[in-house]
N, C-alpha and C positions, 0 to 999 in steps of 0.2 A: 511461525510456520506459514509458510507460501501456500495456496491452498488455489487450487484453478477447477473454476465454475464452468458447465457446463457450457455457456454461451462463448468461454477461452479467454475470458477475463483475468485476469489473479489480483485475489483479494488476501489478506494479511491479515491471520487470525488475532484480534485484542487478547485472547486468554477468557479467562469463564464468563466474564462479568462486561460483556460488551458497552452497558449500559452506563458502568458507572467508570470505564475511560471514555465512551465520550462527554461525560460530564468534565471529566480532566482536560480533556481537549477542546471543550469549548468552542469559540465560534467554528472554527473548523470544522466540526460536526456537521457543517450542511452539504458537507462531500463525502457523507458517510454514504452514500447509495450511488455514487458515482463512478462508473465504468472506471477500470482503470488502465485502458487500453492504451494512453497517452505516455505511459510510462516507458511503453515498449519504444517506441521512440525516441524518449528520452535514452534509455539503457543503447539503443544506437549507439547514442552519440558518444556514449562511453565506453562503448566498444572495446578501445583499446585498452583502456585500463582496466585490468577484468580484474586486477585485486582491487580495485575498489566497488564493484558493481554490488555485491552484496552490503557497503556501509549504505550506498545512496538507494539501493531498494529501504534498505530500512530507516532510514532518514525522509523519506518522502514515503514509504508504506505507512507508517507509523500513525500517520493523521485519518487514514482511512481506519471506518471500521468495517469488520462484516456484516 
């Protein structure tokens, strides 16, 4: 689930147990708190390809937690 914070960030809900995906996720975890405003730019670039916009939000959402 997409989930957009007050600040217009969107953050990418883990499911109940935030804690123990980022123990899954490992070193990655240290952009668990990291804006992720960088995406929207990215998702620019992808613009055109809007069927795949939703794999690569969740292919690069994924590593984030909330």
């Amino acid at each position: 689930m997409l989930q957009f914070s007050q600040n217009g960030y969107v953050w990418l809900s883990a499911g109940r147990d935030p804690a123990r995906r980022a123990h899954r996720v490992g070193q990655v975890t240290r952009w668990n708190t990291c804006p992720l405003g960088w995406i929207f730019v990215f998702m620019l670039v992808l613009s055109d390809f809007g069927k795949y916009q939703v794999a690569y939000l969740y292919l690069f959402g994924i590593i984030f937690v909330e």
